[in-house]
N, C-alpha and C positions, 0 to 999 in steps of 0.2 A: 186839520184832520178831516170834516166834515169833505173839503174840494179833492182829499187825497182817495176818500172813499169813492165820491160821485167817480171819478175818472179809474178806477179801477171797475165799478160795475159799466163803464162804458165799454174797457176794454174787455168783458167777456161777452158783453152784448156783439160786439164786433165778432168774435172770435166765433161765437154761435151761429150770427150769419154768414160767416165764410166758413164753416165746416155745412152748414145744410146747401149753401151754394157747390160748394166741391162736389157733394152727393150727385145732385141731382144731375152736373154735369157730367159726373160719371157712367150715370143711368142712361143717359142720352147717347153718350160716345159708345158706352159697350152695348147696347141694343139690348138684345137676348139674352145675354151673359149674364150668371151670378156674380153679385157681387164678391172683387178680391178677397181674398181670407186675411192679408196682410193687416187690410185696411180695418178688417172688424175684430180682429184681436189688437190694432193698437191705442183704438178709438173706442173707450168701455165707456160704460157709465158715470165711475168713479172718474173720471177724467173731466165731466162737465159739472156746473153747480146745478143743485136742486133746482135752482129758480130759472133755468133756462132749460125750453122744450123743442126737444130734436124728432123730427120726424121721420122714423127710420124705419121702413117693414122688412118684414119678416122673409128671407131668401126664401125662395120654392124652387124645391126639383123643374127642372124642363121635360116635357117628353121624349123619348126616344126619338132621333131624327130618323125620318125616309130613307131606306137604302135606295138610292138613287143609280142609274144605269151606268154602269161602266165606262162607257163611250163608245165600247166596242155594238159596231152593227148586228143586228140579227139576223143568223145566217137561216137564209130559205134555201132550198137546195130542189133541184129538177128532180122529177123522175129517172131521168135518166143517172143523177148525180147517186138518188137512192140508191139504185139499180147497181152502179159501181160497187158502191161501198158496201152493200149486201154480198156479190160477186167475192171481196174481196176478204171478207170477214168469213164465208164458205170454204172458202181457199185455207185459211188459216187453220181453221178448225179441221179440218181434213189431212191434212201435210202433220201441224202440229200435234193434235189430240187423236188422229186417225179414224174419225167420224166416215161412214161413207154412202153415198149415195144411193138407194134400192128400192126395187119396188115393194107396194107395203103387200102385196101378193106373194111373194117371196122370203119374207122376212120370217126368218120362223124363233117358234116361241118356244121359252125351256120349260115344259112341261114334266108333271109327275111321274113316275113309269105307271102304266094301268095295272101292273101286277100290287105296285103299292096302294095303289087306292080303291083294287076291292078288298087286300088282304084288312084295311083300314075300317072299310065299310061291313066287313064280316064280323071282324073285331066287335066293333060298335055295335053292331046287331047282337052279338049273344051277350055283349055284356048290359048291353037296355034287359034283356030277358032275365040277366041274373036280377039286376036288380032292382027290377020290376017285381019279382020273387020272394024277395029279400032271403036269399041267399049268403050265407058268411064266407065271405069274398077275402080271400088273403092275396098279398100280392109276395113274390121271392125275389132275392136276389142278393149275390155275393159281393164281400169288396173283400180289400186286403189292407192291410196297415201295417209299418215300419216301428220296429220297438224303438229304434234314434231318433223320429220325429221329434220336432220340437218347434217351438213361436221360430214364425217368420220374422217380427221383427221383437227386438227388444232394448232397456235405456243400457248405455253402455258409459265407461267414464275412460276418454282416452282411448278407446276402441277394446276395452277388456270388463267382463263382465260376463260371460258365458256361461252358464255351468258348468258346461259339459263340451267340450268338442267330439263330434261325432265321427267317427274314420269309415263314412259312408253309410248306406242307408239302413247296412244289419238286419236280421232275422228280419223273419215275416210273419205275422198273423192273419189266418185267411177267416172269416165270419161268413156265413152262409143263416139266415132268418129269412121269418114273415111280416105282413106288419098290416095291420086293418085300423079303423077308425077309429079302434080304442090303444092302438100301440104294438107293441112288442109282443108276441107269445110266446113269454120268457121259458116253457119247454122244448121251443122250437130252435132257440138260437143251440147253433154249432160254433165252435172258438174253435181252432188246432193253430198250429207252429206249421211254418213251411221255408222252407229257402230258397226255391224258385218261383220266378212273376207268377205264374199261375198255377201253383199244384194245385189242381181239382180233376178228376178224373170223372168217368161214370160210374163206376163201382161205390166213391165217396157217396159221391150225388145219391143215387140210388138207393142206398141203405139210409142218411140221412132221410129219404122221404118215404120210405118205408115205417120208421119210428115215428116222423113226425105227423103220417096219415092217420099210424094208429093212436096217436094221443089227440089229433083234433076231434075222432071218431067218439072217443072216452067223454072228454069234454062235452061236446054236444050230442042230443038224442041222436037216435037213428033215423028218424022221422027229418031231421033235421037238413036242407040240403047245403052242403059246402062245395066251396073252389077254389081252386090255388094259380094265380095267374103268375104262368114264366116265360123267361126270355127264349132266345133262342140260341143260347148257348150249344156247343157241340155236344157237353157232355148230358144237354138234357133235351136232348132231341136223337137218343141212339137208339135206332132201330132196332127191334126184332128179329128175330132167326129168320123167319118167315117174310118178311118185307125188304131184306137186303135183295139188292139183283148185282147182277155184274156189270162191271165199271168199263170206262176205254182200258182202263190200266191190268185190267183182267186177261188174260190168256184166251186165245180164241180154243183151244179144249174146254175150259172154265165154263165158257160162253157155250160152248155145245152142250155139256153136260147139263147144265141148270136149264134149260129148253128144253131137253131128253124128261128132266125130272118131271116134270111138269106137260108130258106129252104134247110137246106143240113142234109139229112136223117142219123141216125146211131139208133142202138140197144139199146134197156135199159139196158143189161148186160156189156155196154162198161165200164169202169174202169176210173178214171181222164187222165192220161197217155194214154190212146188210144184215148179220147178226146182233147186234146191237140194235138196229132199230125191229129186228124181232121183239128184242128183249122191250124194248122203249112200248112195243103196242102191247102187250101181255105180262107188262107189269104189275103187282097186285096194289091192293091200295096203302100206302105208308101206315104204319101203327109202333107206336114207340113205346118203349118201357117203361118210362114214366107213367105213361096213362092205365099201360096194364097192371102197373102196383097201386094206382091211388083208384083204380076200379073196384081191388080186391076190397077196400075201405067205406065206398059207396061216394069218394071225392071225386068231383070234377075236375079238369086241365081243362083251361082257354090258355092260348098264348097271346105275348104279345103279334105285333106286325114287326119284322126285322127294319132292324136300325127304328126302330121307335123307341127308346129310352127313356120320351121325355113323359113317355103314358104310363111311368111305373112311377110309383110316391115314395116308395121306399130309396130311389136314388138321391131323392131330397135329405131326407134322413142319413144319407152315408156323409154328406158332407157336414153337419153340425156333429157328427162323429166323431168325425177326424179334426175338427174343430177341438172342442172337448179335452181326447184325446193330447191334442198337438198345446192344448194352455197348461197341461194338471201332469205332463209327461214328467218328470223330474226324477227318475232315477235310472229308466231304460230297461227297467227287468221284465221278461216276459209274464213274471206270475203278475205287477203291480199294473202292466198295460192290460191285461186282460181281465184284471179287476177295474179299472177304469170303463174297458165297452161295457161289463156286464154292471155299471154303477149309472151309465146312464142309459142302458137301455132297460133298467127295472124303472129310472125315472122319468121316463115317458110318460107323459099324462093324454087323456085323449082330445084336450086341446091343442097341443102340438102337431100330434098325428092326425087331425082333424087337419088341419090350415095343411099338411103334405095333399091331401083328398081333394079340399077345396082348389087349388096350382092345379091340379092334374084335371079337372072338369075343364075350369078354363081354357087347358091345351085339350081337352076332345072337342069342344065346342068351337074353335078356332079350325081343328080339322073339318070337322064336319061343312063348317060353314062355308073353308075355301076350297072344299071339292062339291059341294052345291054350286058354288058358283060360278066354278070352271065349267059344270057339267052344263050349266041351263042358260049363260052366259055367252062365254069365250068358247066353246066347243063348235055350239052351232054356227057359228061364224069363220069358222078354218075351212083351211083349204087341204088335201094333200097335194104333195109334192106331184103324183101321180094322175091325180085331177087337173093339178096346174100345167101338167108338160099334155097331157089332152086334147086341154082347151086350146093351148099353145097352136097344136099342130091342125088344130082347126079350122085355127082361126088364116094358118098360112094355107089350107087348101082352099080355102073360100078365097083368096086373095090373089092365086091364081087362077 
């Protein structure tokens, strides 16, 4: 028993030096490489006795190896090699994308019309005055809304789920208000029904702001100054008896008579065209009926600048509107839509209406800025076209 034992710890003594011999020649053969995974899950602990010590460490990550060069040369290319393939990429962009070649003297730049950017700069002038003043600054303007409206999108099961299918867009509500820093001047809103895009006339217009001067006047002292800033709609921009002249479309009698009335001499052999521009020099100066009803009130009229939209804040408010409007719409009657505008335009708070005021500074400030910087910038650096063809012919007399 005892000779049975010695020759069994010999055979693990063996066995230990040929598993730590295997090791190391493995470490040797594979260089850099971790050790197999084979090898270290078949070769545990439990596989050896306690009483024999293996000398094993612990695998470590490698580094990232070098990305090493390709094999491919590195290509140097001539000037002149540049020179091609500059050439050749010109070409491309020309033919394909229609890029073209010109001188930067000639190159003209899409500019503002000047009619828009002093109507801009007038603007901004009297409205720094109002409210400089502090002045009670109302701003107008009309939408229209659809009693069928309804959510652009909503859940459906199977493609059904609708309330309502609408057989087009039906009636119309047309809304005409003011709207200042504190909201709605819920005396001021006008609601009616209409069934064309835009019934608003002057006569509507006109009487609407005839009520509405006299209750801002009510409202605040006399001492008090107000303004009402509008668009430039047709119907709020219609002249006077006295400020109409005659048109091309006018009758050349038309055209005599109103020169007659007004005593301003011209030849019988004049032509419509030389009558016309009679009319053009001795025009009087435009005055609109707006202005003379909200005068009789002690209210001011500034307008906007045409196509300026984005300087009115109440156009901000038309779309949480028809928002509004277009989630809570659920039966399509005109009395329950027009108690819908008249529910949320009592719920105007003057934080709402405030953030419309603060959007619209932003866009004057943005105006102002980039016709600053057109004027004192990119201005004095132009050429005309009439300057350029000048120089031109200048420069060809001096050359011969």
């Amino acid at each position: 028993m005892k000779e049975q034992g010695e020759t069994e710890a010999n055979v693990r003594v063996l066995r230990s030096r040929t598993i730590s011999l295997s090791i190391s020649k493995h470490r040797e053969s594979s260089g850099s490489n971790p050790p197999a995974k084979n090898f270290c899950r078949r070769h545990t602990a439990s596989t050896f006795s306690s009483s024999s010590k293996i000398d094993l460490s612990i695998p470590q990550a490698l580094p990232p190896e070098k990305k090493r060069h390709s094999g491919h040369r590195k290509i140097i290319l001539s000037e002149q090699g540049k020179g091609l393939i500059r050439v050749e990429f010109h070409k491309l962009i020309q033919e394909k994308i229609g890029f073209i070649y010109q001188r930067t003297s000639k190159i003209k730049i899409p500019l503002d019309s000047q009619a828009f950017v002093a109507a801009r700069a007038k603007y901004f002038q009297a409205l720094e005055e109002l409210r400089e003043a502090n002045v009670h600054l109302y701003y107008h303007d009309e939408t229209w809304l659809n009693l069928r409206v309804v959510k652009r999108l909503i859940l459906t099961l199977e493609g059904k789920g609708e309330i309502k299918k609408g057989g087009g867009k039906g009636p119309r509500l047309a809304v005409s208000a003011l709207i200042s820093v504190k909201g709605y001047p819920v005396p001021s809103v006008d609601i009616w029904s209409c069934t064309e895009e835009h019934n608003m006339d002057s006569t509507h217009f006109l009487s609407w702001l005839d009520s509405t001067c006299a209750t801002l006047r009510d409202e605040i002292s006399e001492k008090g100054r107000t303004a009402i800033c509008l668009d430039n709609a047709t119907w709020h921009n219609t002249l006077t008896k006295e400020s109409i002249i005659p048109k091309r479309s006018s009758t050349k009698g038309e055209i005599q008579k109103w020169l007659q009335d007004r005593k301003i001499h011209f030849p019988e052999k004049f032509v419509k065209a030389q009558l016309l521009q009679l009319v053009c020099a001795n025009c009087p100066r435009k005055e609109y009926m707006s202005d003379r009803i909200a005068k009789k009130y002690a209210v001011e009229i500034i307008r906007l600048p045409k196509l300026h939209c984005s300087l009115d804040p109440i156009e901000l408010s038309w779309n949480n509107l028809k928002q509004f409007v277009r989630d809570q719409n659920t039966t399509f009657r005109q009395d329950n839509v027009k108690q819908l505008i008249e529910q949320f335009m009592v719920a105007m708070d003057d934080k709402l209406a405030t953030s419309y005021f603060h959007h619209v500074y932003k866009v004057e400030e943005m105006y102002k800025t980039a016709d600053e910087i057109m004027e004192e910038e990119i201005e004095p650096h132009m050429q005309s076209d009439i300057e350029e063809t000048d120089s031109e012919d200048d420069e060809e007399n001096v050359e011969q």
